[in-house]
N, C-alpha and C positions, 0 to 999 in steps of 0.2 A: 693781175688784172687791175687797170686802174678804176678809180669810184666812179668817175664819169662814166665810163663805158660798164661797169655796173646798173649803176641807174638807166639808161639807156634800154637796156637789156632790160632790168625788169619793164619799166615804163613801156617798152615794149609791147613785151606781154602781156599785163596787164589790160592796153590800150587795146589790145586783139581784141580779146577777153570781152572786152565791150561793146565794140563793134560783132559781136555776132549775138552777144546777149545786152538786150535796153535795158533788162531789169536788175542786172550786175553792174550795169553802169549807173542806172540809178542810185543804188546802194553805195556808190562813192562820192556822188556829184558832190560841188557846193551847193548846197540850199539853206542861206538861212534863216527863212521859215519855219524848216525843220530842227534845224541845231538849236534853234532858241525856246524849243516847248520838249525838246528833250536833249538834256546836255550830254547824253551818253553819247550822242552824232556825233559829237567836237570832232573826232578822227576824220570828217569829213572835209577837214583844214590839210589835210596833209593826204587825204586819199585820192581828192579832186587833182593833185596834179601829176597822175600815175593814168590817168585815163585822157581822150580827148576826140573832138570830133567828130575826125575823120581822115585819112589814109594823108590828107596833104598836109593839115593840120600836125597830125603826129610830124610828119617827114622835116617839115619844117624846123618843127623845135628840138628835134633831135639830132638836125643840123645844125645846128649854131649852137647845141648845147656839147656839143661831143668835140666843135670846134673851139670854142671858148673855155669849155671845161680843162678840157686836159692842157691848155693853156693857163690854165690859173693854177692846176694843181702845180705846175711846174714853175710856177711865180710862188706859191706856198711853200713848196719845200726846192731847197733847203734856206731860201733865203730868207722867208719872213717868218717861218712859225716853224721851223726845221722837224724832229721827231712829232711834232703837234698838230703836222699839216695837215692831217685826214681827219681828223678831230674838229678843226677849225674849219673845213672845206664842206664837212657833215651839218655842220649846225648852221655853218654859210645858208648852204642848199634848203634845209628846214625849216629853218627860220624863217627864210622867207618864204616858204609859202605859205606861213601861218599871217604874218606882216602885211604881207601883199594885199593880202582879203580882208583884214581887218573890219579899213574903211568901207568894201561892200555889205560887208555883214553889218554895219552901221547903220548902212543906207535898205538893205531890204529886209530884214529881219523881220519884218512883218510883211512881205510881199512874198506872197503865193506862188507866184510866177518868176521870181527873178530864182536862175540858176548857173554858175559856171563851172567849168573843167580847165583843163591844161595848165602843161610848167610856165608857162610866161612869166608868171611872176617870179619864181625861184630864176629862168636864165636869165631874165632881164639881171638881177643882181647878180652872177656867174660874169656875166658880158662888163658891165659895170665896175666889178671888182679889179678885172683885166685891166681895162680904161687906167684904174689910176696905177696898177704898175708900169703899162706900156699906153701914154694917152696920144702916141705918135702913128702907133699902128693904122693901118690902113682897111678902114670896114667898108664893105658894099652896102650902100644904100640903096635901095629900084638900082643896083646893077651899077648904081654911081659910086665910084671909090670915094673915102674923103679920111680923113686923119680922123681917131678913134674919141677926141674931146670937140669935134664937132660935131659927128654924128649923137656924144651924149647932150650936147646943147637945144639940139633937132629934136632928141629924141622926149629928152624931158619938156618941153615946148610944146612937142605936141604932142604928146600921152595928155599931161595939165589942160589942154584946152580941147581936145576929144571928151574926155572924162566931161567936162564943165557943159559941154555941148552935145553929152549924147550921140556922140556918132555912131553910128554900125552898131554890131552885134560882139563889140571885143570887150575883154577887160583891161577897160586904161588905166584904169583905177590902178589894177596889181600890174603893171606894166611901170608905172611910174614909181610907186610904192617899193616894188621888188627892188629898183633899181637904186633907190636911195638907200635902201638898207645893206645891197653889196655896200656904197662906200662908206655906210657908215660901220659897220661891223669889222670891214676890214679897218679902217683907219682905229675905233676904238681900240682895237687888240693891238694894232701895230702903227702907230701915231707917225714915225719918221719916216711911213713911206710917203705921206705929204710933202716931205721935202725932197724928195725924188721928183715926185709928180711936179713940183714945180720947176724943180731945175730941168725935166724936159720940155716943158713949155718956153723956159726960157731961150731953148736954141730955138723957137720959131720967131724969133724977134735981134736973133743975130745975126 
């Protein structure tokens, strides 16, 4: 079984779990409100992106996360981190969703009200980390195809100026966040795939 389709599976679960009970999913959210008058919450960095929602919400993320994941795991091994892939794919996933929220928990840590859920944060960096092995690949955007370092041009453009503008009811925050820390995690571990990522750029210019 691959990880992806592991996490998947539980997030799954979990995500039921919540949707029939509020007060099980309360017990995971982000709130931090709560994490910051009791540090024993802290698990709530990493619980918040196992729950989500609602049915289209989950469906969503577990689309692009099962499509890009098992796509990265297969950029992971054997070529960049060989016997260390799942290792490195673990703490990928983890990491960010501790990262992602960082700057929320910043921002509300004293606000009552501010609450969030979902993987966004962890697959924006999954989807990201992809990008600089293959930044040619071809992602749907609204259903519009486009090469996979434009859509992260778009992507971070406008997560950066949602976040700054309050838009909706999403976290751009760990959408933008998430996504910097795929390439940056990947690159610090494994520096020369830079120079991949470049010399596929360079055939859009030959």
């Amino acid at each position: 079984m691959s990880i992806t389709f592991a996490i998947c599976v539980i997030t799954c679960v979990v995500s039921f779990q919540g949707f029939k009970n509020p007060d099980f999913r309360w017990k995971l959210i982000f709130h931090p409100y709560t994490i910051k008058r009791n540090p024993k919450e802290w698990t709530r960095f990493f619980t918040s992106g196992f729950i989500h929602l609602d049915w289209a919400h989950l469906a969503f993320n577990m689309l692009a996360l099962y499509s890009f994941g098992k796509n990265l795991e297969e950029h992971y091994y054997p070529m960049a981190f060989g016997q260390y892939a799942k290792m490195h794919y673990l703490i990928l996933y983890f990491g960010a969703l501790i990262v992602s929220v960082l700057a929320s928990y910043i921002k509300n840590k004293d606000n009552q009200n501010y609450a969030a859920l979902g993987a966004s944060g962890a697959i924006s960096a999954v989807v990201f980390a992809c990008i600089l092995f293959n930044p040619l690949r071809e992602i749907l955007l609204f259903f519009i195809p486009m090469k996979g370092i434009y859509f992260a041009i778009i992507y971070l453009a406008f997560s950066s100026y949602a976040s700054k503008k309050n838009l909706g009811n999403i976290g751009h925050d760990a959408h933008f966040f998430g996504a910097i820390f795929g390439l940056v995690y990947t690159l610090v571990f494994k520096p020369e795939i830079f120079y991949w990522f470049v010399s596929q750029l360079k055939t859009l210019f030959n």
